[in-house]
C-alpha positions in Angstrom: -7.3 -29.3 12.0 -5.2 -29.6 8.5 -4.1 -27.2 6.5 -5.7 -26.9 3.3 -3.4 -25.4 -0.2 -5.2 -23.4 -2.1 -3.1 -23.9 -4.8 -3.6 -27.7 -5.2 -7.2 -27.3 -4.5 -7.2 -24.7 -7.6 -4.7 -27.0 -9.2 -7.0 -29.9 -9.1 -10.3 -27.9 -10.8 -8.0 -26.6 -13.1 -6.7 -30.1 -13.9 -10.3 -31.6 -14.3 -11.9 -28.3 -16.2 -14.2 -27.5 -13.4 -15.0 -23.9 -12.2 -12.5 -23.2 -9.3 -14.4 -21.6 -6.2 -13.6 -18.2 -5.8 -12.5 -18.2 -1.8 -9.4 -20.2 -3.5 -8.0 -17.6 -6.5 -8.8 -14.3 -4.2 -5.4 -12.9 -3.0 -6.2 -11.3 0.4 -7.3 -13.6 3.5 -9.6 -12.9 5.9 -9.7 -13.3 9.4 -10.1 -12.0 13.2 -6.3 -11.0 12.7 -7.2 -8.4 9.4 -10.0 -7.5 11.3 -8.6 -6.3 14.6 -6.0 -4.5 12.2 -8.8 -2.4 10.3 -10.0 -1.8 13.9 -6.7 -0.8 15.2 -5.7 1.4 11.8 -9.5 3.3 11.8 -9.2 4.1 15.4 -5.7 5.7 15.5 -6.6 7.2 11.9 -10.1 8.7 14.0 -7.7 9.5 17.3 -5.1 11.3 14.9 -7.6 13.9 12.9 -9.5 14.8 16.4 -6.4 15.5 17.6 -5.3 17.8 14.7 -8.8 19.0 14.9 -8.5 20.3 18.6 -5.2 21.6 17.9 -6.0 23.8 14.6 -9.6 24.9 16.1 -8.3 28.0 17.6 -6.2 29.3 14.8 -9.6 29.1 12.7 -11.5 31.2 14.7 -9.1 33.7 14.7 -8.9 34.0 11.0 -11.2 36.5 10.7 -12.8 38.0 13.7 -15.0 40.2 12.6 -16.9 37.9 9.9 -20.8 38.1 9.9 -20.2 40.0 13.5 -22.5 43.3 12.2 -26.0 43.9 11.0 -24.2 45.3 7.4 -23.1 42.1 7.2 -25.7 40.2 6.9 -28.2 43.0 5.4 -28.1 41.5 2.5 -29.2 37.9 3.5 -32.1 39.9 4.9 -34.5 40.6 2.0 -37.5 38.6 0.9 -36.4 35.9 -0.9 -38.9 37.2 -3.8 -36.9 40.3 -4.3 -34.3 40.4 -7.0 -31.2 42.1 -5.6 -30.9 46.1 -6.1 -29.1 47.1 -9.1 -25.4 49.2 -8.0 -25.8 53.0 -9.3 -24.0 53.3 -12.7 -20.7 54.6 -12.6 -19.7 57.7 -13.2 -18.0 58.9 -16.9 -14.4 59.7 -16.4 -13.7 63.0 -17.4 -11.6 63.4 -20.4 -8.0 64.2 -20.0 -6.4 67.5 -20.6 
C-alpha cells in the first residue's frame, strides 16, 4: 500500500487544466480514527450534561414549592376555552388631596 500526495495529485490537474477531484483540495481527512473521536467527544459531552443534570435536579424543584400546588392556581386554566377572560373591576378614583 503507497502513499498517495494529494498535493501532486492536485498539482498534476492543475498542471494539465483539468478539474481537480474534490477528496484532494478538502482540508479535513476522514477516517475510523475521526470517527472514534466524534464517538468518544459525544459520549463524554452526553455523560457530562446527565451528570449536571442529576446534580441541579433537586435545587429546581425546590425553587418554588408551592407552584400550581392549589385549585386558585390553576382556576384560571379552568374555563371554556370559548370564554373570553373576565374583565378586573375598574379601580377606584383617588380621592383628592387636602
Amino acid at each position: 500500500m503507497t502513499h498517495q500526495d494529494p498535493h501532486s495529485h492536485s498539482a498534476d490537474a492543475v498542471e494539465h487544466h483539468a478539474p481537480i477531484e474534490a477528496q484532494y483540495v478538502r482540508q479535513g481527512r476522514g477516517g475510523v480514527r475521526i470517527l472514534w473521536l466524534l464517538i468518544l467527544s459525544g459520549g463524554a459531552a452526553a455523560i457530562l450534561l446527565l451528570g449536571m443534570w442529576l446534580l441541579s435536579n433537586g435545587g429546581f424543584q425546590t425553587v418554588n414549592p408551592d407552584a400550581g400546588g392549589t385549585r386558585a392556581d390553576s382556576a384560571a386554566f379552568n374555563r371554556p376555552s370559548g370564554s373570553p377572560p373576565a374583565a378586573a373591576p375598574p379601580a377606584a378614583p383617588a380621592p383628592p388631596p387636602s
